[in-house]
C-alpha positions as CSV (number, residue, x, y, z in Angstrom):
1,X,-8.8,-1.3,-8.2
2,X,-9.2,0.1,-5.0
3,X,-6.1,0.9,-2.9
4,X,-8.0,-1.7,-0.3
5,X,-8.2,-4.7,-2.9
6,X,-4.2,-4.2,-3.3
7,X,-2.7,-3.1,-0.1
8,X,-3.4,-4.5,3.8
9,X,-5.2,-2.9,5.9
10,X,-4.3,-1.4,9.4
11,X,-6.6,-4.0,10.6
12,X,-4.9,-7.3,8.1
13,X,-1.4,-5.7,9.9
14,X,-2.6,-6.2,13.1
15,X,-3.8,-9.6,12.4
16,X,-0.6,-10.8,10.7
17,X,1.5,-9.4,13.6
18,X,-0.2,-10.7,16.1
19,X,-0.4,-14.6,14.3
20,X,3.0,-14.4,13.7
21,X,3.5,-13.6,17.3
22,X,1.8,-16.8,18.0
23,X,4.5,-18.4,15.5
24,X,1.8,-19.3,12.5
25,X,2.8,-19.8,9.8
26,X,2.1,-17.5,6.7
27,X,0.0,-20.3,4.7
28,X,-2.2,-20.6,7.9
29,X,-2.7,-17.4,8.4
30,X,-3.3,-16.6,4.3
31,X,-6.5,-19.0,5.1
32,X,-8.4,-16.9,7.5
33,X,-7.1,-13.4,5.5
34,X,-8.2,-14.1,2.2
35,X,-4.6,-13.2,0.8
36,X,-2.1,-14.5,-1.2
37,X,1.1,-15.9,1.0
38,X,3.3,-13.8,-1.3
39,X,1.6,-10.6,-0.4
40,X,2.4,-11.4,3.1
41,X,5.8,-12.5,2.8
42,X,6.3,-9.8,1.0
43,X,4.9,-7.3,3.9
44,X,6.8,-9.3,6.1
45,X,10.2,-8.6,4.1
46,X,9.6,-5.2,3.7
47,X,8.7,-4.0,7.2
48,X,10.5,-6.7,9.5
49,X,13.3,-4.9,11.7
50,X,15.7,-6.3,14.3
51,X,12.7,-6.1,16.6
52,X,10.9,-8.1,14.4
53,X,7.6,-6.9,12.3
54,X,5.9,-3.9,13.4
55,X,2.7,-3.1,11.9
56,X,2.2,1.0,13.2
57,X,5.5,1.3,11.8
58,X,4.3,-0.3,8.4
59,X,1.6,1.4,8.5
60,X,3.1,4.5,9.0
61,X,5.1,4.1,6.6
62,X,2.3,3.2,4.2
63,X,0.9,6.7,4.8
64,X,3.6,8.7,4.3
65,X,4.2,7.2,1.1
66,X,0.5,8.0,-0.4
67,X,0.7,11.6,1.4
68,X,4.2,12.4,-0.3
69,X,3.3,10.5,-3.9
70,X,2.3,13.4,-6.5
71,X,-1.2,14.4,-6.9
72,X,-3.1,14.4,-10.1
73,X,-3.7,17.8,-11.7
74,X,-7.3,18.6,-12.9
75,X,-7.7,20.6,-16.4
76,X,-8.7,23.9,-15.6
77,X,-9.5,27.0,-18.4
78,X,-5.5,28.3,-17.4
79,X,-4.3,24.4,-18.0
80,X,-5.9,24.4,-21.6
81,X,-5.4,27.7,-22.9
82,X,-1.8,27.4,-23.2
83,X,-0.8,25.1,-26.8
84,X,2.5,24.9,-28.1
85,X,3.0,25.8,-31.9
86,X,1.1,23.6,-34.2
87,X,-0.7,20.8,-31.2
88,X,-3.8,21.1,-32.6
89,X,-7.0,20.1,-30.2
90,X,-9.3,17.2,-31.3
């Protein structure tokens, strides 16, 4: 899956903040999004402050996480020269 079929969008933050501003409720606004009310309440929960929700900050937030998360190392000659004793390749 694509990190866009599982997470909001800058743009699906902004929405949500700005219904909720108009006091709608999350099933009404899961109608127009195309999301499930848990993922909302869920954003909600997560990134609601005394201020209320903020969606730069959540979206900040957001990306810092996938900047700081650990990258994927690619298999180079270097990476598969070195075998312990005995690991055989196959």
């Amino acid at each position: 899956m694509k990190r866009s079929d599982t997470q909001l969008t800058e743009a699906k933050r902004y929405h949500l903040y700005t219904m909720r501003k108009q006091n709608t409720s999350i099933r009404e606004i899961v109608k127009g999004m195309g999301r499930s009310h848990t993922t909302l309440s869920r954003e909600l929960t997560w990134n609601t402050c005394l201020k209320g929700y903020r969606y730069q900050q959540a979206q900040h937030k957001v990306d810092l996480q996938h900047t700081e998360k650990p990258k994927a190392v690619k298999l180079t000659r270097v990476n598969i020269q070195f075998q312990p004793s005995g690991a055989r390749m196959g």
